[in-house]
C-alpha positions as CSV (number, residue, x, y, z in Angstrom):
1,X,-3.9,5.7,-20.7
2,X,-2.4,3.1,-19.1
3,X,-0.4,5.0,-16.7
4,X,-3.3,7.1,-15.8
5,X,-5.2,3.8,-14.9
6,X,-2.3,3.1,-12.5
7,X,-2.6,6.1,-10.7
8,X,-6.4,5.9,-10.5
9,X,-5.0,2.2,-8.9
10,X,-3.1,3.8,-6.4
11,X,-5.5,6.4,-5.4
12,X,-8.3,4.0,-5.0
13,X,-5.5,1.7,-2.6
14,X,-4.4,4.9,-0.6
15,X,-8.0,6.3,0.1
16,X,-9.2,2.9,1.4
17,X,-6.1,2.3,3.4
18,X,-6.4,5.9,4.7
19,X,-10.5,5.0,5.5
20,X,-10.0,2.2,6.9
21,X,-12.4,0.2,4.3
22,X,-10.7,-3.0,4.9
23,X,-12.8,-5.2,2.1
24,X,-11.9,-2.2,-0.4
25,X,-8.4,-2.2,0.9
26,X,-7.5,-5.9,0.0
27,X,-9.6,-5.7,-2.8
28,X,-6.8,-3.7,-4.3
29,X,-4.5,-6.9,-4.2
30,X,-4.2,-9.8,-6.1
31,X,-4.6,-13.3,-4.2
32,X,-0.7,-13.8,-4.7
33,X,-0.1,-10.8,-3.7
34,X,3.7,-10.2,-2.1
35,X,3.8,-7.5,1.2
36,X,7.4,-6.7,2.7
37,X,7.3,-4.4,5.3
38,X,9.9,-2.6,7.7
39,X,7.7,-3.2,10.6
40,X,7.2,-6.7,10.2
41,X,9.8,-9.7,10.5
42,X,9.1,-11.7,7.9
43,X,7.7,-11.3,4.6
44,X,3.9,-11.7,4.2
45,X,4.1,-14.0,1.0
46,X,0.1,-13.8,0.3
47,X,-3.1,-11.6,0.5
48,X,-4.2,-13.7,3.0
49,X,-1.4,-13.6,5.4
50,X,-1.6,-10.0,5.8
51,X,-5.4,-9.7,5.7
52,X,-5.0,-12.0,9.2
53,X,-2.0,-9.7,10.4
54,X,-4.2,-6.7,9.7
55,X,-7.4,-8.2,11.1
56,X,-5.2,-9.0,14.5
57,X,-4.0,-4.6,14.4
58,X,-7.4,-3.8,14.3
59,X,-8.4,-6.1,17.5
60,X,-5.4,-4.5,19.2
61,X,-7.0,-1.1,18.5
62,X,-4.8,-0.4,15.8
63,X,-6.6,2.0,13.1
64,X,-5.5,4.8,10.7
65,X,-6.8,8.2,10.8
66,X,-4.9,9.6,7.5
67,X,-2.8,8.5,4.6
68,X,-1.3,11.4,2.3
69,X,0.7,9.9,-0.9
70,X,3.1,12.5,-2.5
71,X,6.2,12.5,-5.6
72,X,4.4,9.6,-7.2
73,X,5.9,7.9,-9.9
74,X,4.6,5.1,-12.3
75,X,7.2,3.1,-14.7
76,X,5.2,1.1,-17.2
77,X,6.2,-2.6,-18.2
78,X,4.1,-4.3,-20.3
79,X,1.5,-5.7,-18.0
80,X,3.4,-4.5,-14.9
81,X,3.3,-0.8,-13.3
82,X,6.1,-0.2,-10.4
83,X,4.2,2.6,-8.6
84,X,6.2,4.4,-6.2
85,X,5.5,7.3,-3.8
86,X,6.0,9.0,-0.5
87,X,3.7,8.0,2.1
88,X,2.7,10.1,5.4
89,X,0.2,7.8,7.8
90,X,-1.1,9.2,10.9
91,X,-2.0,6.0,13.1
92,X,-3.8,5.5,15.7
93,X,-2.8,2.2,18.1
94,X,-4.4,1.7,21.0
95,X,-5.6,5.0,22.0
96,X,-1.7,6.8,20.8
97,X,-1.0,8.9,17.8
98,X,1.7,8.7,15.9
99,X,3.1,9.9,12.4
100,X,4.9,7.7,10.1
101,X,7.0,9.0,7.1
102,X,7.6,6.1,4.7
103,X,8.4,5.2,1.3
104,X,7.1,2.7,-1.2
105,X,7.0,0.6,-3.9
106,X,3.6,-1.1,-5.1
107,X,3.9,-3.5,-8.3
108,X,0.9,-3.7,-10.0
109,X,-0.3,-6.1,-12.8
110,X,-2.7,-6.2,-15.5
111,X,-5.6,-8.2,-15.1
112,X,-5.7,-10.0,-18.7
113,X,-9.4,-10.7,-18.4
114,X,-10.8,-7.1,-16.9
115,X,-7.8,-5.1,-17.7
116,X,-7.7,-3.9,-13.8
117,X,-4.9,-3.3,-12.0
118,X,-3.9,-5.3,-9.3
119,X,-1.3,-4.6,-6.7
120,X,0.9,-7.6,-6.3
121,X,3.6,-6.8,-4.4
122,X,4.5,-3.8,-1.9
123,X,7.3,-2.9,-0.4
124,X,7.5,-0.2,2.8
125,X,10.2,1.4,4.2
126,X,10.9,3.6,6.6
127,X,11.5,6.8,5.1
128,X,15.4,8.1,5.4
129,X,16.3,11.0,8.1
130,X,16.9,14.3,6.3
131,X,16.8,12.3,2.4
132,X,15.5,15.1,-0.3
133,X,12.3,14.8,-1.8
134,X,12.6,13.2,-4.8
């Protein structure tokens, strides 16, 4: 059950990333949550740091238009999930398309008093020229 309640996690992260629903979106991550990304120079060590980063996209016309998540797989530790999966992103920034091909990791943790899952770190890297699918 548990590893179906991580996917239903991830799903819920994906389709309000891929929606834009920002509230939704960081409501998918703990407080302390960890974000590393490719794009970015420095680690984002909290929910909050990346919640301004991501406020400042959006002023700069960033938004996304679609978010497909593909060879997902979950490995189940006790109270933490390491969710990993493919992602395609179609972005829009400032009036330009582009298509990103990425990979990531999302650690998610048990709540202990709701038993939700919380993402509480991600990881996103640019996906590897001509790598298999996995």
């Amino acid at each position: 059950m548990s590893r179906q309640q991580v996917l239903e996690a991830a799903t819920q992260l994906v389709a309000a990333f891929a929606s834009n629903d920002s509230d939704a979106y960081f409501a998918a991550f703990s407080e302390d949550a960890s974000f590393v990304f490719h794009s970015c120079e420095q680690p984002l060590l909290s929910r909050s740091a990346y919640r301004q980063l991501w406020d400042s996209w959006q002023r700069d016309g960033f938004e996304v238009l679609d978010c497909t998540s593909s060879n997902q797989f979950v490995s189940l530790q006790g109270d933490v999930a390491i969710f990993i999966h493919d992602v395609s992103t179609r972005l829009c920034i400032q009036g330009n398309e582009s298509l990103s091909l990425e990979r990531e990791t999302i650690v998610f943790r048990q709540q202990p008093q709701t038993g939700r899952w919380l993402a509480c770190h991600e990881h996103l890297s640019a996906m590897p020229k001509h790598s298999p699918a996995t």
